[in-house]
DOMI-106795 format. One record per residue (C-alpha): residue number from 1; residue in three letters; x negated, y, z. Coordinates in pm, 1 decimal, padded with zeros to 6 digits, always signed. Last residue first. Example, Ala and Ser with C-alpha at 12.3 -4.5 7.8 and 13.67 -1.06 7.14 Angstrom:
<atom num="2" residuo="SER" u="-01367.0" v="-00106.0" w="+00714.0"/>
<atom num="1" residuo="ALA" u="-01230.0" v="-00450.0" w="+00780.0"/>
# end
This chain:
<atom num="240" residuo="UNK" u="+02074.3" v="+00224.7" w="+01805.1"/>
<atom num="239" residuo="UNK" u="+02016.1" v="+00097.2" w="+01436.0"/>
<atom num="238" residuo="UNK" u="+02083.7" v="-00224.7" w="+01304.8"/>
<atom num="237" residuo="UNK" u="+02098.0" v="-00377.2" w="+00900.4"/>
<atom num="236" residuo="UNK" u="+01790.5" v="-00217.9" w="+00912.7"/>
<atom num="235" residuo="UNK" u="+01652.9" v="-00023.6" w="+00508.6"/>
<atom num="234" residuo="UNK" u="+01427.8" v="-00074.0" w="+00277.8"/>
<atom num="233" residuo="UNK" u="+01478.0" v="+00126.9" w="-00055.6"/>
<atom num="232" residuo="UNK" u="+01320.3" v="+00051.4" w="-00391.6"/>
<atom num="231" residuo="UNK" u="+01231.0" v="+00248.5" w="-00632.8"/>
<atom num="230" residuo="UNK" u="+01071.5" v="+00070.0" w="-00947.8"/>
<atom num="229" residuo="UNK" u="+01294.5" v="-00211.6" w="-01016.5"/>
<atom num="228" residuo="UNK" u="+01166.8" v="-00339.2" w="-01321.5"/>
<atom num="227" residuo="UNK" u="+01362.0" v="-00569.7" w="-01608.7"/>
<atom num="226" residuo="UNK" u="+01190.3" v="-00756.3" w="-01848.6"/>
<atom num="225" residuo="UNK" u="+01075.1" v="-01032.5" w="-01713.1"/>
<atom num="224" residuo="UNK" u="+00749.2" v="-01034.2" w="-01459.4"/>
<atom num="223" residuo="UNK" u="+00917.8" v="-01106.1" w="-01150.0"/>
<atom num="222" residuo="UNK" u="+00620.2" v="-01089.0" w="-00886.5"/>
<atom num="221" residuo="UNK" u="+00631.1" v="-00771.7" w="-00758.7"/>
<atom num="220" residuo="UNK" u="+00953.5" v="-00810.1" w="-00586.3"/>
<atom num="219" residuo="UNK" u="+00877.3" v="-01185.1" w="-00458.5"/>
<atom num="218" residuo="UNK" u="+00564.1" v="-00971.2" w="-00289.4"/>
<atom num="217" residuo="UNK" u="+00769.9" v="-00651.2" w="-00166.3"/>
<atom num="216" residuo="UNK" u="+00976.2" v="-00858.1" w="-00039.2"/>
<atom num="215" residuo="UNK" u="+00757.6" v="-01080.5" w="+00209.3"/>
<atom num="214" residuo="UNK" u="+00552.6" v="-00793.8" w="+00277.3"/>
<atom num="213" residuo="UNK" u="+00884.8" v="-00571.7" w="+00434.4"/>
<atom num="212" residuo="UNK" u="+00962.0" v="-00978.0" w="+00581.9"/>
<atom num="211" residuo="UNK" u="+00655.6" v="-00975.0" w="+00774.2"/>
<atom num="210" residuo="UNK" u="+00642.2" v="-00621.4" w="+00874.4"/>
<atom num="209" residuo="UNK" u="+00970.5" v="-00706.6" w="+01062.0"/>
<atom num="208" residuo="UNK" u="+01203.3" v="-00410.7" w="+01027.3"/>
<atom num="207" residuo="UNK" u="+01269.2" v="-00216.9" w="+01349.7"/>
<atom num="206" residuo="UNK" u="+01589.3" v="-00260.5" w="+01602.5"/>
<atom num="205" residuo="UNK" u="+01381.6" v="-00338.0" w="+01876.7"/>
<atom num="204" residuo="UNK" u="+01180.1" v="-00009.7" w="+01830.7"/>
<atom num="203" residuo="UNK" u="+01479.9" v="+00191.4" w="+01957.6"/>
<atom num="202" residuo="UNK" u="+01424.4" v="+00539.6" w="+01820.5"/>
<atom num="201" residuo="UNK" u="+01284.3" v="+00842.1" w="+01934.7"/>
<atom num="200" residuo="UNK" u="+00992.0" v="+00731.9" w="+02106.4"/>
<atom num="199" residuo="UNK" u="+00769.0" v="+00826.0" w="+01798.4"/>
<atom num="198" residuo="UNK" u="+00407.3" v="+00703.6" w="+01792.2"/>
<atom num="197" residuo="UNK" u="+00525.2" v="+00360.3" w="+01812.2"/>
<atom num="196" residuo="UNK" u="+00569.5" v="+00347.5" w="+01405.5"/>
<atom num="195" residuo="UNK" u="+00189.0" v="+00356.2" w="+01384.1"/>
<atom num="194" residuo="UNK" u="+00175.0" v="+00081.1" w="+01599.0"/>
<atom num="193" residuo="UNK" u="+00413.4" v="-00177.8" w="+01396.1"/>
<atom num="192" residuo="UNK" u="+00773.7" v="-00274.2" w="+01411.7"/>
<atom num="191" residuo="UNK" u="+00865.2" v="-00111.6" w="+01101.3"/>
<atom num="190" residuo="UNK" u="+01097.6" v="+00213.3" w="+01049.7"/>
<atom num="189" residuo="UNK" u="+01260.7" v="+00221.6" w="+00751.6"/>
<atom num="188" residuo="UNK" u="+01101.0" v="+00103.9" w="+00448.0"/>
<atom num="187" residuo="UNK" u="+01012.1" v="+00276.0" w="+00097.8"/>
<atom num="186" residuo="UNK" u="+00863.0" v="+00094.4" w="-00153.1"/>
<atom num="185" residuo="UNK" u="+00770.6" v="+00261.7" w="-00483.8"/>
<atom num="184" residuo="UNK" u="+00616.4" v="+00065.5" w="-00758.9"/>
<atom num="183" residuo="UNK" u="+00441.5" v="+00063.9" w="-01064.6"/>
<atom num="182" residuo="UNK" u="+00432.7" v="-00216.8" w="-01369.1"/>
<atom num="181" residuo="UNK" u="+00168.2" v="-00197.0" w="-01662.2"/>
<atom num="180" residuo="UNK" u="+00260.4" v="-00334.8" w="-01925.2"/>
<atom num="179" residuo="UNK" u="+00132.6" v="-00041.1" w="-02145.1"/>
<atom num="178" residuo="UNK" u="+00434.0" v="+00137.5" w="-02212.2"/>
<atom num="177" residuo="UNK" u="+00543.6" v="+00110.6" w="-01837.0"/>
<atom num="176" residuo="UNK" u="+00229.9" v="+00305.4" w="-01747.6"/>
<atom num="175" residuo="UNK" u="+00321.8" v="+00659.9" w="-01839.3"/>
<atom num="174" residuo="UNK" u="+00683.4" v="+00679.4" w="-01670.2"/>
<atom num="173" residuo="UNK" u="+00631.1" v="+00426.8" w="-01344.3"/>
<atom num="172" residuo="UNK" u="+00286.2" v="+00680.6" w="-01282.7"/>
<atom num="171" residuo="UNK" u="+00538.5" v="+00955.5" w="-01319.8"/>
<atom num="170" residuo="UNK" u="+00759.9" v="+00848.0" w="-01100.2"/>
<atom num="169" residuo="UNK" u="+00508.3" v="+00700.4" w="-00866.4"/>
<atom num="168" residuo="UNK" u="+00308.5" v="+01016.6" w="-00775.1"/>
<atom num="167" residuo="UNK" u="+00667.9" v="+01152.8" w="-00715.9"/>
<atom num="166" residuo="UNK" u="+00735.4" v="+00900.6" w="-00455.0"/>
<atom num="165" residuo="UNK" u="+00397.4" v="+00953.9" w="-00325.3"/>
<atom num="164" residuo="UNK" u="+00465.2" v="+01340.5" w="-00270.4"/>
<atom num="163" residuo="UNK" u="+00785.9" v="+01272.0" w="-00088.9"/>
<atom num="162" residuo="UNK" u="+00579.6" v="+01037.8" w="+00139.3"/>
<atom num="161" residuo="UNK" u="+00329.4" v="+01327.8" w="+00232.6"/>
<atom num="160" residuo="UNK" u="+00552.1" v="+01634.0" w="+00272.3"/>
<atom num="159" residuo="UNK" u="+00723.3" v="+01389.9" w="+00504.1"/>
<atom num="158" residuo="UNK" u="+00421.0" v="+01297.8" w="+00701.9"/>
<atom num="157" residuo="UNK" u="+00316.2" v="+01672.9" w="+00713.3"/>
<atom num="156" residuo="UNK" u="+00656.2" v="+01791.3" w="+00850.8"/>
<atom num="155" residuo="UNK" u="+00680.7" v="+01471.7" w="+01092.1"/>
<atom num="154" residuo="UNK" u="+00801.4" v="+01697.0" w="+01426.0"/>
<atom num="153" residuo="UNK" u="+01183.7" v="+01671.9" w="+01262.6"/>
<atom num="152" residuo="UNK" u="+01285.5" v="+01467.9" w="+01026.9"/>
<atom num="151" residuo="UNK" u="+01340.6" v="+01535.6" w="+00627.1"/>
<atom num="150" residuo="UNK" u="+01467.0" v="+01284.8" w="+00389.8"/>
<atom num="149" residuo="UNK" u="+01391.3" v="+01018.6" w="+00071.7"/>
<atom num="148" residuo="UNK" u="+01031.3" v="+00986.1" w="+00069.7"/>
<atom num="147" residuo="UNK" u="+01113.2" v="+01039.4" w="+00493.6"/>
<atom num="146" residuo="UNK" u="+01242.1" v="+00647.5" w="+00419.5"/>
<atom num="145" residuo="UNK" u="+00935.7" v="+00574.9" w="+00358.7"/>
<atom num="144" residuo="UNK" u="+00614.3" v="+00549.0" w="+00093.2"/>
<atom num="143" residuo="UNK" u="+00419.5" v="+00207.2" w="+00010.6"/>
<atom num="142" residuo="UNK" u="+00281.1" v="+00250.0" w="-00335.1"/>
<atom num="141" residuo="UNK" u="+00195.4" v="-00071.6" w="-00520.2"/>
<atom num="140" residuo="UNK" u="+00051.4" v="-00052.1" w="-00880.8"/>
<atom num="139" residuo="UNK" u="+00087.1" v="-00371.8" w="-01033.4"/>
<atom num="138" residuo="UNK" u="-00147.2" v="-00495.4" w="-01373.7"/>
<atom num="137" residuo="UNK" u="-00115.2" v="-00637.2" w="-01712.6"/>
<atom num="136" residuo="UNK" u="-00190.1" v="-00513.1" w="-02098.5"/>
<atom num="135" residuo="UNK" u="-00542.1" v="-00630.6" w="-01997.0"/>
<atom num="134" residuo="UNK" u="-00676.1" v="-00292.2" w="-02140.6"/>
<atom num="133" residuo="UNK" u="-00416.1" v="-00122.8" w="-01970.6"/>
<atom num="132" residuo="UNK" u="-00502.5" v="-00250.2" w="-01659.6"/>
<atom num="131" residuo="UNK" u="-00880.7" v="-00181.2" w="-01646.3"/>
<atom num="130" residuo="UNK" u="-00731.3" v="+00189.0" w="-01683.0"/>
<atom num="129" residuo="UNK" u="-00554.9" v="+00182.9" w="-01415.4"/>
<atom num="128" residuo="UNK" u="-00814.0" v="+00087.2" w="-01191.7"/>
<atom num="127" residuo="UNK" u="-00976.1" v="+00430.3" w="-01153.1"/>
<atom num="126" residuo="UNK" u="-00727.2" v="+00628.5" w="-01139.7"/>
<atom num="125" residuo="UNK" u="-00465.8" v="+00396.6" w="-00928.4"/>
<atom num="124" residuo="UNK" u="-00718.3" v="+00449.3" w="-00666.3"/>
<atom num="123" residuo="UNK" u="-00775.4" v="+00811.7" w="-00673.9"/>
<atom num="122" residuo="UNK" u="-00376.8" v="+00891.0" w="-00681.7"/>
<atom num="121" residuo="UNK" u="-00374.5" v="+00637.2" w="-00376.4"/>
<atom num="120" residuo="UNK" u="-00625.5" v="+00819.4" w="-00206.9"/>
<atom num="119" residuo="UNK" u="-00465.9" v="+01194.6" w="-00302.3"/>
<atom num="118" residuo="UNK" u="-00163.9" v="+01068.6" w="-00161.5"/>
<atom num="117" residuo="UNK" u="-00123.9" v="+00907.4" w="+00210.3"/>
<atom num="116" residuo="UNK" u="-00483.7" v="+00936.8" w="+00276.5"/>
<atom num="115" residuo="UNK" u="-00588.3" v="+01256.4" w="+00156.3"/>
<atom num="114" residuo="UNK" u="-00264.2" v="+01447.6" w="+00220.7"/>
<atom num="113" residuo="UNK" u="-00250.0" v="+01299.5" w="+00578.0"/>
<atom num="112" residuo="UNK" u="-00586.7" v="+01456.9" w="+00630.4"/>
<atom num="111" residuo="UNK" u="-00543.1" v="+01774.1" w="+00454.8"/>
<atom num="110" residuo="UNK" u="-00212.5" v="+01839.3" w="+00625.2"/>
<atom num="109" residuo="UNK" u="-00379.7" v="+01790.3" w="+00971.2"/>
<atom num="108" residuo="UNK" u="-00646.7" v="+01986.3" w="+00887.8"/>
<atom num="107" residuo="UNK" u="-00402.9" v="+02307.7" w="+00811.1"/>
<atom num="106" residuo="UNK" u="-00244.4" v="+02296.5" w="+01130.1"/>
<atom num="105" residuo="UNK" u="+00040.4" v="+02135.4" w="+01243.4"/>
<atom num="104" residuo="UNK" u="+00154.5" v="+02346.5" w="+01562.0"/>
<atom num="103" residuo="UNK" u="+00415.1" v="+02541.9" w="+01436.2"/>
<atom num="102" residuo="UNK" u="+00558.3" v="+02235.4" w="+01271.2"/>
<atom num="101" residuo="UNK" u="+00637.2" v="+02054.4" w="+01569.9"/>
<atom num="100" residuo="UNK" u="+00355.8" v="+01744.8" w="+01568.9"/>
<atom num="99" residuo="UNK" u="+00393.2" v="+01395.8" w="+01517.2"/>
<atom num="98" residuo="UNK" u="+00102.8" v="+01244.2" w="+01238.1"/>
<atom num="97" residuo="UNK" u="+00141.3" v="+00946.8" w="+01069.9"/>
<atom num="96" residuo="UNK" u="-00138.8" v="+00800.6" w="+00872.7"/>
<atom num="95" residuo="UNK" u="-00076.6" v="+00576.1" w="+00590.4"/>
<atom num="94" residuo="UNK" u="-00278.6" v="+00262.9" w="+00418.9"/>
<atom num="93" residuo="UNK" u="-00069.0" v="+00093.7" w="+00175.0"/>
<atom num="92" residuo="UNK" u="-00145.5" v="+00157.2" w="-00183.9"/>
<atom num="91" residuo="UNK" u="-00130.7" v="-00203.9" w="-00318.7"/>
<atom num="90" residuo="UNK" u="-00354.5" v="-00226.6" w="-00632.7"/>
<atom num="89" residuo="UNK" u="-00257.8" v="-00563.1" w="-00891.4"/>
<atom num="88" residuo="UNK" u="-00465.9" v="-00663.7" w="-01136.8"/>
<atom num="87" residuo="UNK" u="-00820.6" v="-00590.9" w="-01030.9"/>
<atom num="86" residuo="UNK" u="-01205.6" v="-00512.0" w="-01162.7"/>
<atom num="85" residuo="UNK" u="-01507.9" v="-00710.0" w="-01150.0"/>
<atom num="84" residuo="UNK" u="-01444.5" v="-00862.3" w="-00861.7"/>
<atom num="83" residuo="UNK" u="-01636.7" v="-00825.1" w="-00576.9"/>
<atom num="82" residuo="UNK" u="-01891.4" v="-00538.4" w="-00734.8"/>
<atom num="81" residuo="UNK" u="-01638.0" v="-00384.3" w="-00877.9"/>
<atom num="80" residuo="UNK" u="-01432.7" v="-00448.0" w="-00529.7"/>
<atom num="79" residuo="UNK" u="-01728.0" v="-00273.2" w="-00394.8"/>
<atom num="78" residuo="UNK" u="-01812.8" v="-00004.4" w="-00618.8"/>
<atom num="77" residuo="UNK" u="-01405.9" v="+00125.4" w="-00604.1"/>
<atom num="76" residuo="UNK" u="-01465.2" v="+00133.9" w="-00176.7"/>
<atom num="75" residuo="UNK" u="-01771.9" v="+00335.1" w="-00227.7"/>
<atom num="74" residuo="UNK" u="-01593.6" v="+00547.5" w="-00448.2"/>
<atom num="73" residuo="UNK" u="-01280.5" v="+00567.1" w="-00165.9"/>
<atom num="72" residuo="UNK" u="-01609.9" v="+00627.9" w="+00112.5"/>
<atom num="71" residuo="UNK" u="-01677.7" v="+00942.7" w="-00081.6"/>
<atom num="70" residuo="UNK" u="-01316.1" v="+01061.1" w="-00126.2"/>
<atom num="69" residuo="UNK" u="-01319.0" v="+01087.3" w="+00264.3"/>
<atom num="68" residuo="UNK" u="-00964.6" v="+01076.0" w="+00414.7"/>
<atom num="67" residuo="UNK" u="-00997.4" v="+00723.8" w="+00281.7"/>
<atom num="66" residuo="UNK" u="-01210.1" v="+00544.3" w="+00551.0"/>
<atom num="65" residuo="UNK" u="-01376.1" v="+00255.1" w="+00429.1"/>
<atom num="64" residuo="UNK" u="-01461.1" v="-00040.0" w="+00605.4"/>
<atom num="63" residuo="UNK" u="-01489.1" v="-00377.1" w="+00307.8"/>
<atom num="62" residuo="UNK" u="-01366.0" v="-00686.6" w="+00241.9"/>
<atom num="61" residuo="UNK" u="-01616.0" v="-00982.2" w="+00200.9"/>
<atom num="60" residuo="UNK" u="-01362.7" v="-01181.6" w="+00020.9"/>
<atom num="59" residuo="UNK" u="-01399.3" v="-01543.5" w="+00117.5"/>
<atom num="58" residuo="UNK" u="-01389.0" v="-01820.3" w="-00177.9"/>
<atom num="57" residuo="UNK" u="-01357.4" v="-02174.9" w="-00097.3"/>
<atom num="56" residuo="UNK" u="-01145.7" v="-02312.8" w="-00376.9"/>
<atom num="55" residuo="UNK" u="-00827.5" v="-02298.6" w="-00172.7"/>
<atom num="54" residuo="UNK" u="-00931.2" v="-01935.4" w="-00102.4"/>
<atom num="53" residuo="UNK" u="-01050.8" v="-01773.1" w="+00196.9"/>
<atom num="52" residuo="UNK" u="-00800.4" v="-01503.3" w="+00335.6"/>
<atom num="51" residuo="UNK" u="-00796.9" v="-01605.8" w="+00651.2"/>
<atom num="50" residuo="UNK" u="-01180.3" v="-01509.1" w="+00662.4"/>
<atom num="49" residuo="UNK" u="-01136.4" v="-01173.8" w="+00501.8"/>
<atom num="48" residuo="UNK" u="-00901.9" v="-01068.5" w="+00789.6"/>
<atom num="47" residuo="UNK" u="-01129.6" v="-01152.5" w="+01077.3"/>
<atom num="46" residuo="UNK" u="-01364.5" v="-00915.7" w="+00920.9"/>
<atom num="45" residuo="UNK" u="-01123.1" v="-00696.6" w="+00844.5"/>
<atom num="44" residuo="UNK" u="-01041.0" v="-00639.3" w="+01164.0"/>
<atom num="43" residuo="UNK" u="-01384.5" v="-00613.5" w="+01295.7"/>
<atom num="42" residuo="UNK" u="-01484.3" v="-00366.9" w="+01035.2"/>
<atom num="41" residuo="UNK" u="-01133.3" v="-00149.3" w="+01176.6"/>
<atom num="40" residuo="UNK" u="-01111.2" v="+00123.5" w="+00907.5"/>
<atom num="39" residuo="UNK" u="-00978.2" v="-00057.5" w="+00637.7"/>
<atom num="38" residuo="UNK" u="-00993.2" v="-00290.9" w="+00369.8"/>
<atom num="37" residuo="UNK" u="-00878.4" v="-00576.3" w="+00222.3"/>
<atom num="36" residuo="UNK" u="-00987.2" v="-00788.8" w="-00097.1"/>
<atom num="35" residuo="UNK" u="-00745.9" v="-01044.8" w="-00202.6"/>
<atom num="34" residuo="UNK" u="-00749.7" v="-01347.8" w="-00477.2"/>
<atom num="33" residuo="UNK" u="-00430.4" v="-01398.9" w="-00522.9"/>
<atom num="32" residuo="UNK" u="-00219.9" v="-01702.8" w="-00521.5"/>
<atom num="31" residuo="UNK" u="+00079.2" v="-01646.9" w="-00339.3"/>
<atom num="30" residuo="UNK" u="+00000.7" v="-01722.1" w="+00001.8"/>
<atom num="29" residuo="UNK" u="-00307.4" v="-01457.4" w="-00035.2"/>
<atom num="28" residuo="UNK" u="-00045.9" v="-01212.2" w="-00150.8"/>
<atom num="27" residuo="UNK" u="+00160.6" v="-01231.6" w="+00190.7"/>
<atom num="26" residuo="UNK" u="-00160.2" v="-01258.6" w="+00352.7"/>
<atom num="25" residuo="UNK" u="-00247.2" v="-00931.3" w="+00233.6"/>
<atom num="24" residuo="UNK" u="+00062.3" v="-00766.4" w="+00235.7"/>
<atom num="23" residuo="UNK" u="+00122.6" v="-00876.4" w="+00621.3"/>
<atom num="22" residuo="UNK" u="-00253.1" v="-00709.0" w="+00696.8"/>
<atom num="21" residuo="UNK" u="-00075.9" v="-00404.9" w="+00535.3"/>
<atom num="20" residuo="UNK" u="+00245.0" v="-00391.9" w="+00714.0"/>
<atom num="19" residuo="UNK" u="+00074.6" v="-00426.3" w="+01064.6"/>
<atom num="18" residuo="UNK" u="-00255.4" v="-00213.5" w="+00998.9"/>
<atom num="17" residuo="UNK" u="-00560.4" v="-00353.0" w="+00902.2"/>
<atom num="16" residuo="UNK" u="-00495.9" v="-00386.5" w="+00553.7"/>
<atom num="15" residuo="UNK" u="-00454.7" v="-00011.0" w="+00524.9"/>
<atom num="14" residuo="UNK" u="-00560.3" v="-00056.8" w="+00135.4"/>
<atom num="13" residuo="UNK" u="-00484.8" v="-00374.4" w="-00002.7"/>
<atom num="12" residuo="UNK" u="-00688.6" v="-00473.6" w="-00395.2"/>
<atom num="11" residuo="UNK" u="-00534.9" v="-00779.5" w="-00569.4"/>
<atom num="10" residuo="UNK" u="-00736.4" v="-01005.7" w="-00829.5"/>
<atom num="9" residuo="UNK" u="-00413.3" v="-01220.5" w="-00967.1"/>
<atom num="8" residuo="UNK" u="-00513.9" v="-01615.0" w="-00959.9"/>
<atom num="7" residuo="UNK" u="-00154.7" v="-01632.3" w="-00925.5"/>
<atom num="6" residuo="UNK" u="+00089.4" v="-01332.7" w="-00950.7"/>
<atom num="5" residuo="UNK" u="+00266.4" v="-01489.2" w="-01209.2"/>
<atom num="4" residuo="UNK" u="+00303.5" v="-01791.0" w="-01066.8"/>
<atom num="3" residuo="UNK" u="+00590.6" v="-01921.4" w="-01304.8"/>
<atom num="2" residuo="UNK" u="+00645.0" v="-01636.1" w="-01584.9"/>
<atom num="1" residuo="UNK" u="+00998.1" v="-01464.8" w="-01590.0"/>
# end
């Protein structure tokens, strides 16, 4: 395993204005990389870009995007072109969580979680993939769920969702692994963040901390040997 591999790593974080993602970020910042968030809050990432100023001085400008529009995901790729050139390492984490019975998710509701929690990340790892096989190095992140693995009631288009990113990594862990190109599939439990509030459902004092969820996922991505764990399942040691 290299030392620091993920240092001086360019590192792209979608959703980085929600709990888990904003984690991510800083949880990459802290080791090494170079990060460029975005999301839908300007403000957020506004405040975001400036913790994430390098030791050598560097602030990422970030950028507002809202991925249920493929328009504003090109406009995201020219921006961290424009940033960075290209990146190394792509973290697929923005999500939206709708709770409806089934009879009354409608058509728009699918599209919308289907553009952000799949087609976006399918868009992403498109166009950076490629820039990653040429550098014969590179980390594609997909957050999914536990509903990657199950069904739950009221969260029909959420699960259709997260089942499809699993997939979406599969076969992106099948193709890219002969390049060295590494992908991943991280699927929590609940996390104690607002999205996660929607439901009442549970007991929210038993979620997983979104700072340890970033804090593996990072010391996860990191191991560069020769051995991948590609599916990985997050789970509380707690549950009332």
């Amino acid at each position: 395993m290299k030392v620091n591999a993920l240092n001086d790593k360019r590192c792209l974080v979608t959703g980085a204005t929600g709990g888990l993602g904003r984690e991510i970020a800083l949880a990459m910042h802290r080791a090494g990389c170079r990060v460029f968030p975005t999301g839908r809050n300007s403000a957020m990432i506004d405040n975001l870009a400036k913790q994430l100023t390098s030791a050598v001085g560097h602030q990422p400008t970030g950028f507002t995007a809202d991925l249920r529009k493929p328009t504003e995901v090109e406009a995201l790729v020219a921006a961290v072109r424009k940033e960075f050139g290209t990146i190394d390492i792509l973290v697929n984490c923005a999500g939206v969580f709708p709770v409806h019975p089934f009879l009354e998710t409608d058509k728009d509701t699918l599209d919308a979680c289907m553009q952000v929690n799949v087609i976006a990340p399918f868009l992403l790892s498109r166009f950076f993939a490629g820039d990653m096989i040429k550098a014969g190095w590179g980390r594609i992140i997909n957050i999914a769920s536990s509903s990657a693995y199950a069904g739950f009631r009221n969260t029909t288009a959420y699960c259709t969702s997260k089942h499809a990113i699993l997939g979406l990594s599969r076969a992106l862990h099948d193709e890219m692994k002969h390049y060295g190109v590494r992908v991943f599939c991280f699927s929590p439990g609940s996390i104690r963040t607002e999205m996660a509030r929607v439901s009442a459902d549970q007991d929210s004092s038993t979620f997983l901390d979104p700072a340890e969820v970033a804090a593996f996922i990072v010391d996860a991505v990191s191991f560069d040997g020769t051995m991948i764990t590609e599916e990985i399942r997050l789970n509380r040691m707690v549950m009332r």
